[in-house]
N, C-alpha and C positions, 0 to 999 in steps of 0.2 A: 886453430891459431897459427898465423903465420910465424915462420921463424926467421932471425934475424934476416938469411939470405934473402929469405923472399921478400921480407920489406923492401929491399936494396930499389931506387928506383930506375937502376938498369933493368932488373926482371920486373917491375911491375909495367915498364915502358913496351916491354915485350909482349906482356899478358894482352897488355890494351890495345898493340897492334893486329894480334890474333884472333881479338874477341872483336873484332871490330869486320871481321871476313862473316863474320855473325848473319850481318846483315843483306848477306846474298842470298841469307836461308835455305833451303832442300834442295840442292838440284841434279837429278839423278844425270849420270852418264861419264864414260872413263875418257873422254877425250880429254880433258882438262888435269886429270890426273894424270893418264900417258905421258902429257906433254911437261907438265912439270918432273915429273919420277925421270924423262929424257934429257930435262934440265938440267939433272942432278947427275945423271951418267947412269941412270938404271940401276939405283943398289939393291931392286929386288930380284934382279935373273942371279937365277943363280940357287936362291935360297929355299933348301925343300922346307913346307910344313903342312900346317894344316889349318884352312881356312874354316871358323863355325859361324855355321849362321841357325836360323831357328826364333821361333816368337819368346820361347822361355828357357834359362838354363843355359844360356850360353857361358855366363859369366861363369859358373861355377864349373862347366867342364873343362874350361878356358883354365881353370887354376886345377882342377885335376890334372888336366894331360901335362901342363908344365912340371908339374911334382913327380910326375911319373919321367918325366923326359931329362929332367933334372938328377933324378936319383938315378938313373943308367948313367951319367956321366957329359949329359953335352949341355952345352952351352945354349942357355934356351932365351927367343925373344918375345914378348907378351905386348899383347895391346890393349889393356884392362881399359870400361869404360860403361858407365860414367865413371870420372873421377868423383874417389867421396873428401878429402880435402884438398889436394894438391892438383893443379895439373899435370905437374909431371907422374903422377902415377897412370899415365898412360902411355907410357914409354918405358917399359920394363925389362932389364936385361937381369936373369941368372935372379928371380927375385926382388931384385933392388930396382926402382923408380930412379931414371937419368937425375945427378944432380943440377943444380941451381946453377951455374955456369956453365957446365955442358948446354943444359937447353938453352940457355940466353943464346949460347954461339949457335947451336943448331937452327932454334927459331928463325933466328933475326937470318942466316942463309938461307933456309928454305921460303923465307917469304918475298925477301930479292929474288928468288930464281921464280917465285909464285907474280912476282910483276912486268918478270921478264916476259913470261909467258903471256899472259893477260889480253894484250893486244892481238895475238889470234886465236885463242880463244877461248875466251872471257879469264875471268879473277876466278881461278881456283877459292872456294869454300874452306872453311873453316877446319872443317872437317877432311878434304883434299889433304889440306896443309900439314896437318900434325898425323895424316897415314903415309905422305910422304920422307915428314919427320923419321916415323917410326921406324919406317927400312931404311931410310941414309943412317939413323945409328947404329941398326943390326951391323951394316956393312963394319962400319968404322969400330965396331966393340969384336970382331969377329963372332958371330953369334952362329951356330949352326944349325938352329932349327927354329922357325917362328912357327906361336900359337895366336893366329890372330882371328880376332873376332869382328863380323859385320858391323856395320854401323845399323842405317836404315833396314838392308837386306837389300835381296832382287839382285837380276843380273846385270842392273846400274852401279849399284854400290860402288865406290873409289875402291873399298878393298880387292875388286874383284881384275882391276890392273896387276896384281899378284895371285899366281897360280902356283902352287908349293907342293903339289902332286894329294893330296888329299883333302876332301869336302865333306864335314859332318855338320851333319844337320840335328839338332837335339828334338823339337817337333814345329809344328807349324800350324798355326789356326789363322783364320782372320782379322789380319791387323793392319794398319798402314793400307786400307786398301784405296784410295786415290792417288795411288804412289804405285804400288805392287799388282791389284790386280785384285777381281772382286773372287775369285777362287783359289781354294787353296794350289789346285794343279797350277792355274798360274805364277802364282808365290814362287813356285820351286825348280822354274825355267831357268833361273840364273842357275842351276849349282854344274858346274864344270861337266861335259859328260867325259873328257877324257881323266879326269879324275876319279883316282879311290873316293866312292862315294859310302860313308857310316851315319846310318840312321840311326833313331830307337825309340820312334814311333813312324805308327799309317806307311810301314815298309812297301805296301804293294806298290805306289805311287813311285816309287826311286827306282823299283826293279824294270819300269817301261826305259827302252831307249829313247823316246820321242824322235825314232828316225834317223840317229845319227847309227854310223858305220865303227866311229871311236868309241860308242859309250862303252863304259865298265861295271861290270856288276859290281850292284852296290853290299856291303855289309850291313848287314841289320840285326842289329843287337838284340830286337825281340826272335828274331830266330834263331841265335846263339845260345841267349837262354832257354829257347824253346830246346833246343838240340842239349843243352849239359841237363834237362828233367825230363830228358825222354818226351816231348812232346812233340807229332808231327809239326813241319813247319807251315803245311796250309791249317792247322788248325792257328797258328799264332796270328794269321792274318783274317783267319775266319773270328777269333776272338776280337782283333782289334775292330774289325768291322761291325760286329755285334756291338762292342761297346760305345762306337758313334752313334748307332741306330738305336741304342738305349738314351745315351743322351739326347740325341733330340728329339724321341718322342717325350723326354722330360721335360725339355725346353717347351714342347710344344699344347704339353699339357697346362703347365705354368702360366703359357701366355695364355689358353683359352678361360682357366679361370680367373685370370684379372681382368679380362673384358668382360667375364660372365661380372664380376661385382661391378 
């Protein structure tokens, strides 16, 4: 149920201009975002965090690590989504979702500077729009630390205009693939290599550089808890890999007897 503020048809005149970049639909790549986030003076250099991406579990570690980063004391900024009533709970600072006049003012300048730009090139997405929202607030709330999370994923994604020195990845299956890429190795080319890279799943995959000179070892949580129960760490990867090659020969079994009936 909407509240008084949100009735207001100042904020609903906002909603409808936003929902309305709707209809550009998906379209991967950070030039459009670059150029708006330059529109706006860059309010994300500057700002360390930690970018999550992953097919499951993002949202929840997303509200782990802020609870964690919150209770040492800093000032944390969150980009929770979907929204499950409000749109502004996607713009989150220190817990609390941006109120109803902040975002109307926010909005309503980032979508001017979202037309400004337009003409070379193209109308920033919907989703553009309200990531570039979400760091001009960080800036403006002084927020010291953002936990944001991917939209689509890949190394299109708008979020990925923002590099905050660490990249965790919760795990990765097959998904979005006319988008991402028909392999999971695919899938995981976007994640930073000069960034702290945290896994906690199919770690093997994270530990290759793919050839860059910057990359950084990554942490992987199943070898950390492999390491606190005494368990070598190539067996944590020989386990995870056994347990793919168990699933799919389940899957595989499965499908042969629905074509057998």
């Amino acid at each position: 149920m909407l509240s008084a503020e949100e009735a207001h048809p100042r904020y609903q005149a906002v909603l409808a201009r936003l929902a309305a970049r709707g209809r550009f639909g998906i379209r991967l790549g950070l030039g459009r975002t670059r150029a708006l986030l330059r529109q706006m003076g860059d309010p994300q250099l500057g700002l360390p965090g930690v970018l999550i991406g992953g097919t499951n579990g993002k949202g929840s570690t997303q509200a782990m690590v802020a609870s964690v980063l919150r209770e040492a004391g800093l000032r944390v900024g969150q980009t929770p989504k979907p929204h499950l009533v409000s749109y502004r709970e996607r713009i989150v600072v220190d817990g609390a979702p941006i109120g109803v006049a902040e975002f109307v003012d926010l909005i309503s300048a980032v979508l001017d500077a979202a037309d400004a730009v337009a003409g070379g090139h193209g109308p920033p997405t919907e989703f553009e729009v309200i990531t570039a929202a979400a760091f001009s607030w960080f800036r403006r709330t002084g927020v010291e630390v953002g936990v944001v999370e991917v939209g689509l994923g890949g190394r299109l994604d708008a979020t990925n205009a923002w590099q905050g020195g660490v990249s965790a990845i919760t795990n990765v299956t097959l998904d979005h693939m006319e988008y991402l890429g028909d392999t999971v190795e695919a899938m995981v080319l976007g994640v930073d290599p000069g960034a702290r890279r945290i896994c906690s799943a199919s770690c093997e995959m994270f530990y290759a550089d793919r050839g860059s000179s910057t990359a950084r070892p990554a942490v992987c949580l199943q070898h950390r808890a492999a390491a606190w129960h005494r368990i070598p760490a190539s067996a944590c990867c020989s386990r995870s890999s056994a347990r793919r090659r168990d699933r799919r020969r389940r899957t595989d079994f499965h499908q042969a007897a629905a074509n057998h009936r």
